[in-house]
HTML snippet that shows the backbone in 3Dmol.js (N, CA, C, O; Angstrom):
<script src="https://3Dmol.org/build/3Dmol-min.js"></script>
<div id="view" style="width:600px;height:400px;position:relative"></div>
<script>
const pdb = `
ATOM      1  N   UNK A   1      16.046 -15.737  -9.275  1.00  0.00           N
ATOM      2  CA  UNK A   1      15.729 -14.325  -9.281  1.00  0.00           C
ATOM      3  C   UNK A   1      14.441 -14.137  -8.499  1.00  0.00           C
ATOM      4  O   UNK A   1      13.402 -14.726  -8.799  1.00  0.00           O
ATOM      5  N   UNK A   2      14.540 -13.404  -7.620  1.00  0.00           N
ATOM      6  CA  UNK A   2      12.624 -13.182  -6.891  1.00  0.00           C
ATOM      7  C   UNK A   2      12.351 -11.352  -7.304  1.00  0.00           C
ATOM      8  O   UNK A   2      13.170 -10.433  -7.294  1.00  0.00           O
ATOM      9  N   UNK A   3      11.613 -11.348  -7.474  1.00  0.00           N
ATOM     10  CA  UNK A   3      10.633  -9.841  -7.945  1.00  0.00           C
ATOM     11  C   UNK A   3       9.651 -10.202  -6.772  1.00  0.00           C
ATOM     12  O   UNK A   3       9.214 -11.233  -6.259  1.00  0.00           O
ATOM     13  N   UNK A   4       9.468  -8.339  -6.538  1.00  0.00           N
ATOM     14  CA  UNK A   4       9.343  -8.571  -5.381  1.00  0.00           C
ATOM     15  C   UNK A   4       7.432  -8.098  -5.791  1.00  0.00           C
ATOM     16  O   UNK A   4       7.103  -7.068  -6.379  1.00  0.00           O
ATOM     17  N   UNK A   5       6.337  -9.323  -5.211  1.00  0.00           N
ATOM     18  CA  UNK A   5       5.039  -8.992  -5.664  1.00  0.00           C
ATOM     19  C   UNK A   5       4.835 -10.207  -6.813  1.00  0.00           C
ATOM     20  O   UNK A   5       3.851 -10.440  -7.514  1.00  0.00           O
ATOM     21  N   UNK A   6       5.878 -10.757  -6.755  1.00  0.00           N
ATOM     22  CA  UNK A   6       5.932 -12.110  -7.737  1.00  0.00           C
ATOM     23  C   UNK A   6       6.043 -13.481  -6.785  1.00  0.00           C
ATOM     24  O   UNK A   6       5.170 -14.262  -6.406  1.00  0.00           O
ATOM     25  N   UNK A   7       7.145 -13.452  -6.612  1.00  0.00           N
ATOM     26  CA  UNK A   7       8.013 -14.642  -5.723  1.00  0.00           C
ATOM     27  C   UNK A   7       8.866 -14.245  -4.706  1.00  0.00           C
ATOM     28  O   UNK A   7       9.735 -15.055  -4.383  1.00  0.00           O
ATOM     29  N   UNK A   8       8.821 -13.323  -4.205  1.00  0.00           N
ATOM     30  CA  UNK A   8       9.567 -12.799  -3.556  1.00  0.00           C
ATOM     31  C   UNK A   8       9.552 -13.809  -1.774  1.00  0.00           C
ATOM     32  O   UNK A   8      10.391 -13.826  -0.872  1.00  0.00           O
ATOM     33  N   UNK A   9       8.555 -14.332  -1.878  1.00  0.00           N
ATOM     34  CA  UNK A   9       7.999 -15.172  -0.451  1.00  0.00           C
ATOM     35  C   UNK A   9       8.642 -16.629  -0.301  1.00  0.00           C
ATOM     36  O   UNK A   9       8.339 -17.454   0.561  1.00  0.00           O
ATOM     37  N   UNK A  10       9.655 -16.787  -1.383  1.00  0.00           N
ATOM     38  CA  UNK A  10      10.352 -18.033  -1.985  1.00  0.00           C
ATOM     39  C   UNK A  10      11.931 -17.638  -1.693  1.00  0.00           C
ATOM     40  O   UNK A  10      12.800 -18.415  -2.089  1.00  0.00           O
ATOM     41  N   UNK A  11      12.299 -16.412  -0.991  1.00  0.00           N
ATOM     42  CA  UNK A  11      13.793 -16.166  -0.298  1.00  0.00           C
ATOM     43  C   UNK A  11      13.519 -16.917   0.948  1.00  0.00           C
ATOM     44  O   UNK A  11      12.465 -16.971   1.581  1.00  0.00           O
ATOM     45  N   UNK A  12      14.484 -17.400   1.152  1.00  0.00           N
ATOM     46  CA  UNK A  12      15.333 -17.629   2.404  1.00  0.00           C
ATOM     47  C   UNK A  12      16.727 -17.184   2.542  1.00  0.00           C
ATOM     48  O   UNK A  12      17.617 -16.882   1.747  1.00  0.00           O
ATOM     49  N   UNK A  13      16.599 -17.256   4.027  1.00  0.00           N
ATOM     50  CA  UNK A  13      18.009 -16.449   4.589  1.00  0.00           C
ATOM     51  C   UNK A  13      18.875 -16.958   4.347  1.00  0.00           C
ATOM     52  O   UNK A  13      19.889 -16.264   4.424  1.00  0.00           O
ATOM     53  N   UNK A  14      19.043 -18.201   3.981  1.00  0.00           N
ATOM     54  CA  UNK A  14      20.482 -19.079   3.692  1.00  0.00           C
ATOM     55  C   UNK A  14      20.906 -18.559   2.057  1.00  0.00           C
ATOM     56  O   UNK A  14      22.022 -18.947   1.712  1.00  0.00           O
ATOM     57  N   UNK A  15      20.130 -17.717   1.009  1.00  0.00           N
ATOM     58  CA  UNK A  15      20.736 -17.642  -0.370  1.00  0.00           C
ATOM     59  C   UNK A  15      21.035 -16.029  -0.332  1.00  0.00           C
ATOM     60  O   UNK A  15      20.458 -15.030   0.097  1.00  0.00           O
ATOM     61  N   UNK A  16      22.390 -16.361  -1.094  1.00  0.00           N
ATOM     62  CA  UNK A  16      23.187 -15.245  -1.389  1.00  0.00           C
ATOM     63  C   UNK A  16      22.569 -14.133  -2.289  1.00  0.00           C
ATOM     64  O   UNK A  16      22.027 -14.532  -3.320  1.00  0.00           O
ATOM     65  N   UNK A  17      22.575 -12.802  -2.045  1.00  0.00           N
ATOM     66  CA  UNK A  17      21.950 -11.973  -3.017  1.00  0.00           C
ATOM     67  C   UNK A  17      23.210 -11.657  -3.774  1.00  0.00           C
ATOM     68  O   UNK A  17      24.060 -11.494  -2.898  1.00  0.00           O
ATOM     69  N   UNK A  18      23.757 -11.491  -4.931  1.00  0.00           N
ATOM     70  CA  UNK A  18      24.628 -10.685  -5.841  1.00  0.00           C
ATOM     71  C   UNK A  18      24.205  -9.466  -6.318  1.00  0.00           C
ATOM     72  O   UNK A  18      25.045  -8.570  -6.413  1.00  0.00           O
ATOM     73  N   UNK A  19      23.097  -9.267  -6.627  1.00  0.00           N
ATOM     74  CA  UNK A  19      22.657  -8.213  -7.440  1.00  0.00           C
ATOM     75  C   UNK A  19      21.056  -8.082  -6.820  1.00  0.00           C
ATOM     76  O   UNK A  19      20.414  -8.931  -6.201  1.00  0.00           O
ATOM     77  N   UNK A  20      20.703  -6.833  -7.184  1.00  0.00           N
ATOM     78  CA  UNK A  20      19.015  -6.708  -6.576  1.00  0.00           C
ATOM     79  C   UNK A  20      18.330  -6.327  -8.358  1.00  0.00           C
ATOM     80  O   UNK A  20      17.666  -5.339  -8.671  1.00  0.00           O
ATOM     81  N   UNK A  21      18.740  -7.392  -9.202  1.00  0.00           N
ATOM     82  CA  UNK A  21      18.237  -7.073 -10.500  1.00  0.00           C
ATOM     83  C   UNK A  21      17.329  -5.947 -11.214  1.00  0.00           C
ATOM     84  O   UNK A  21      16.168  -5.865 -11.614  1.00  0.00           O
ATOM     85  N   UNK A  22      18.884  -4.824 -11.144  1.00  0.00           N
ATOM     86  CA  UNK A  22      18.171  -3.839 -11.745  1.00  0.00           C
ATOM     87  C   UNK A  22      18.021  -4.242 -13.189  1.00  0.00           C
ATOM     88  O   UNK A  22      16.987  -4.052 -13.830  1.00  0.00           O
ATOM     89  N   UNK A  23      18.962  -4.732 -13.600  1.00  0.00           N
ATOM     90  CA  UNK A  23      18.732  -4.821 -15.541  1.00  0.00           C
ATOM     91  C   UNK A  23      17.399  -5.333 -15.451  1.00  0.00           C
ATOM     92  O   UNK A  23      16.505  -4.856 -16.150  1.00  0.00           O
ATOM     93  N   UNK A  24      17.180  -6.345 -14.578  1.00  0.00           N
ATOM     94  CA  UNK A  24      16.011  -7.121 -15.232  1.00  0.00           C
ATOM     95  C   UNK A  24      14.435  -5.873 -15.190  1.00  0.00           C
ATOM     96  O   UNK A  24      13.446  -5.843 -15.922  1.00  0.00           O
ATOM     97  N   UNK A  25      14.791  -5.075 -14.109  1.00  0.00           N
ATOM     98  CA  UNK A  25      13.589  -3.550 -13.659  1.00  0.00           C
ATOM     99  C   UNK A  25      13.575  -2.557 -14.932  1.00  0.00           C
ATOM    100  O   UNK A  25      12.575  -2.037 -15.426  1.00  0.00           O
ATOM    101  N   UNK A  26      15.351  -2.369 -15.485  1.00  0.00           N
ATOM    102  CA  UNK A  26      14.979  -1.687 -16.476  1.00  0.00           C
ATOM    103  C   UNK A  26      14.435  -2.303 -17.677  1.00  0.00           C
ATOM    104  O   UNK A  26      13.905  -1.482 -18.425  1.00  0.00           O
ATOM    105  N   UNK A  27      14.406  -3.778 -18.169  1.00  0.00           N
ATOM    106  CA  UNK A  27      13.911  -4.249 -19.108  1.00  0.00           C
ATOM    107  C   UNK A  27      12.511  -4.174 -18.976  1.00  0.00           C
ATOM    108  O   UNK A  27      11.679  -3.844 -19.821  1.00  0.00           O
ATOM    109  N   UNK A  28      12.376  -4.482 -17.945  1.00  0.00           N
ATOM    110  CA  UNK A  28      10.492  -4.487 -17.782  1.00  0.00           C
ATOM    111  C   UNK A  28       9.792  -3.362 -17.930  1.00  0.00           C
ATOM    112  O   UNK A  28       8.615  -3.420 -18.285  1.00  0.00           O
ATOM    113  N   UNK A  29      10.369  -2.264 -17.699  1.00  0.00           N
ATOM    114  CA  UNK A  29      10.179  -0.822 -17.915  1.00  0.00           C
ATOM    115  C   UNK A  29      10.336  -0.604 -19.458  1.00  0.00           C
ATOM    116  O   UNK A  29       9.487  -0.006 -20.120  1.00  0.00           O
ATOM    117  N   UNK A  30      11.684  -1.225 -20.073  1.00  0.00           N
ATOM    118  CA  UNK A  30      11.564  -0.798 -21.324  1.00  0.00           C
ATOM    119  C   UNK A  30      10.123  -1.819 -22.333  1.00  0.00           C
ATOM    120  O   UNK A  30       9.561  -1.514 -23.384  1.00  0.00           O
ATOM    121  N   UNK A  31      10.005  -2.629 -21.737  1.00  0.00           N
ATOM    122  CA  UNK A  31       8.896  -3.855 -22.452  1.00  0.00           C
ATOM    123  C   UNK A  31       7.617  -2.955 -21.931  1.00  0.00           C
ATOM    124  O   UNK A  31       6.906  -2.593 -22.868  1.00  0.00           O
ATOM    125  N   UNK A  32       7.180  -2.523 -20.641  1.00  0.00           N
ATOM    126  CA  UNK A  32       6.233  -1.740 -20.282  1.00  0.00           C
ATOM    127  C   UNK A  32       5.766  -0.418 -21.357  1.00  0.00           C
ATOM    128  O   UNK A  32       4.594  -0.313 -21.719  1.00  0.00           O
ATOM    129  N   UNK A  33       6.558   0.302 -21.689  1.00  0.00           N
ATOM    130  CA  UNK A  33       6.713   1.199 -22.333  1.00  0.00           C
ATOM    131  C   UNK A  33       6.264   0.882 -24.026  1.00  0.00           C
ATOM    132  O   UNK A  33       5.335   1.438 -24.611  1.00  0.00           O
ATOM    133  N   UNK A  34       7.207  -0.175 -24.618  1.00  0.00           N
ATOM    134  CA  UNK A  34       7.134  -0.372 -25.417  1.00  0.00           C
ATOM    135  C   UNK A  34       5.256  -0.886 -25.995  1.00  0.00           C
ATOM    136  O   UNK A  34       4.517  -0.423 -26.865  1.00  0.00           O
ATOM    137  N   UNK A  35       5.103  -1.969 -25.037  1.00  0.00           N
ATOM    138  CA  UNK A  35       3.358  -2.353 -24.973  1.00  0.00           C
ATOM    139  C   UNK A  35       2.217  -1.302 -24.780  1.00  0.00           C
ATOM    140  O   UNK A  35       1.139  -1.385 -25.369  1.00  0.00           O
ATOM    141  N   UNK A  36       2.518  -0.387 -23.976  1.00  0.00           N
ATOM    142  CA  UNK A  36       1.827   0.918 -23.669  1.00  0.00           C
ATOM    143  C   UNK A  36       2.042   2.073 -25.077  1.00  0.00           C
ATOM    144  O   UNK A  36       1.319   3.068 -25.129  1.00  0.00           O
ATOM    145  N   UNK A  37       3.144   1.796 -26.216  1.00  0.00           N
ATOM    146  CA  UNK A  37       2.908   2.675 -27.182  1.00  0.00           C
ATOM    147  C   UNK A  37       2.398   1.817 -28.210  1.00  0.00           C
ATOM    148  O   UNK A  37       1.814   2.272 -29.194  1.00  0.00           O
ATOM    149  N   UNK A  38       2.664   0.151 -27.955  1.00  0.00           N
ATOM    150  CA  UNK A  38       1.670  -0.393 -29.160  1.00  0.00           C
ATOM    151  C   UNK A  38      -0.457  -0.474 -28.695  1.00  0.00           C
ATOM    152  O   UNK A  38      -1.384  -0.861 -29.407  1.00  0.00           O
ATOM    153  N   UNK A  39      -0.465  -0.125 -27.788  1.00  0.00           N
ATOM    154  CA  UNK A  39      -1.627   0.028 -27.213  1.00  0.00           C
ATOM    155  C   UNK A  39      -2.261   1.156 -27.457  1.00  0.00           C
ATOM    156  O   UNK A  39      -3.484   1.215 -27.329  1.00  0.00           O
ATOM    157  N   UNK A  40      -1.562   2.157 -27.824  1.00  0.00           N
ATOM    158  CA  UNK A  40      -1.970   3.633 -28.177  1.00  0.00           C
ATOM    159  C   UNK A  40      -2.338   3.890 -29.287  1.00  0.00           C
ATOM    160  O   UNK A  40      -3.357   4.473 -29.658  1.00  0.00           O
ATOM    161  N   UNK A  41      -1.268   3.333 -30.019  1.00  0.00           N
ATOM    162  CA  UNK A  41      -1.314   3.348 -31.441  1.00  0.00           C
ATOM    163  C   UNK A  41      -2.525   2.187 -31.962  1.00  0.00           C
ATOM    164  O   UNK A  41      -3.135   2.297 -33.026  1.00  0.00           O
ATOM    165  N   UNK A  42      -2.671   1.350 -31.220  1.00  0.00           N
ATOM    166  CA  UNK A  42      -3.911   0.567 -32.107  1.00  0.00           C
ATOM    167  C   UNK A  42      -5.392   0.985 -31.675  1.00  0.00           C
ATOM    168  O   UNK A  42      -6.401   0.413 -32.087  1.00  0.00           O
ATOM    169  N   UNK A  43      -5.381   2.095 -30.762  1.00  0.00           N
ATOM    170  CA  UNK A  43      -6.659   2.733 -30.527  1.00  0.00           C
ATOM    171  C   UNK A  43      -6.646   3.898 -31.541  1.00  0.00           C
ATOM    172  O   UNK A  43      -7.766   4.291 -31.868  1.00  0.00           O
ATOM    173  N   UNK A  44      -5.721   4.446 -32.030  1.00  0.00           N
ATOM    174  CA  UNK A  44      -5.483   5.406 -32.770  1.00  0.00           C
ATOM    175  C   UNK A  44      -6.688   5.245 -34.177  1.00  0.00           C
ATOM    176  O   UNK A  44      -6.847   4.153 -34.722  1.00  0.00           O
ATOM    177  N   UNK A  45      -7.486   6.545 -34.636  1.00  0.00           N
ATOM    178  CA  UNK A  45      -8.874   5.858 -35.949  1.00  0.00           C
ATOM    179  C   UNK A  45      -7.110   6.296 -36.852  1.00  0.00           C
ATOM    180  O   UNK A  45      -6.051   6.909 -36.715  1.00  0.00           O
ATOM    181  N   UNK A  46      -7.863   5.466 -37.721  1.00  0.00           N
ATOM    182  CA  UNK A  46      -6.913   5.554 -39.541  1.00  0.00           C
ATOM    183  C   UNK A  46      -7.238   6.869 -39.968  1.00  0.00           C
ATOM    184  O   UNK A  46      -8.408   7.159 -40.215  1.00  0.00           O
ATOM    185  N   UNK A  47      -6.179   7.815 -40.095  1.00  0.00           N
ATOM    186  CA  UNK A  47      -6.092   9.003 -40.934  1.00  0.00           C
ATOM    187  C   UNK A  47      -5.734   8.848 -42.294  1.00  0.00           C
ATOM    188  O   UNK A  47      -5.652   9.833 -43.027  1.00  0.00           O
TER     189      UNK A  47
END
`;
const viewer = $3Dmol.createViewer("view");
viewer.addModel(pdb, "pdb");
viewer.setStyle({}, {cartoon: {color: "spectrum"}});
viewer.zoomTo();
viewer.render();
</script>
């Protein structure tokens, strides 16, 4: 798998692409999201 800003400098022209891994974009988005509301919430004072 290369992400691109990761490994992306590790393609060569000889390997087959199948997919341009969206699942793996939307997981990272959903893990992004998810870390960004536990980050909120632990700045949050105790009511």
């Amino acid at each position: 798998m290369f992400v691109v800003g990761v490994n992306v400098n590790e393609y060569t022209n000889d390997l087959d692409i199948v997919s341009n891994g969206s699942c793996t974009t939307k997981w990272l988005a959903l893990l992004a999201l998810w870390l960004f509301a536990l980050a909120t919430l632990a700045k949050k004072p105790n009511a």
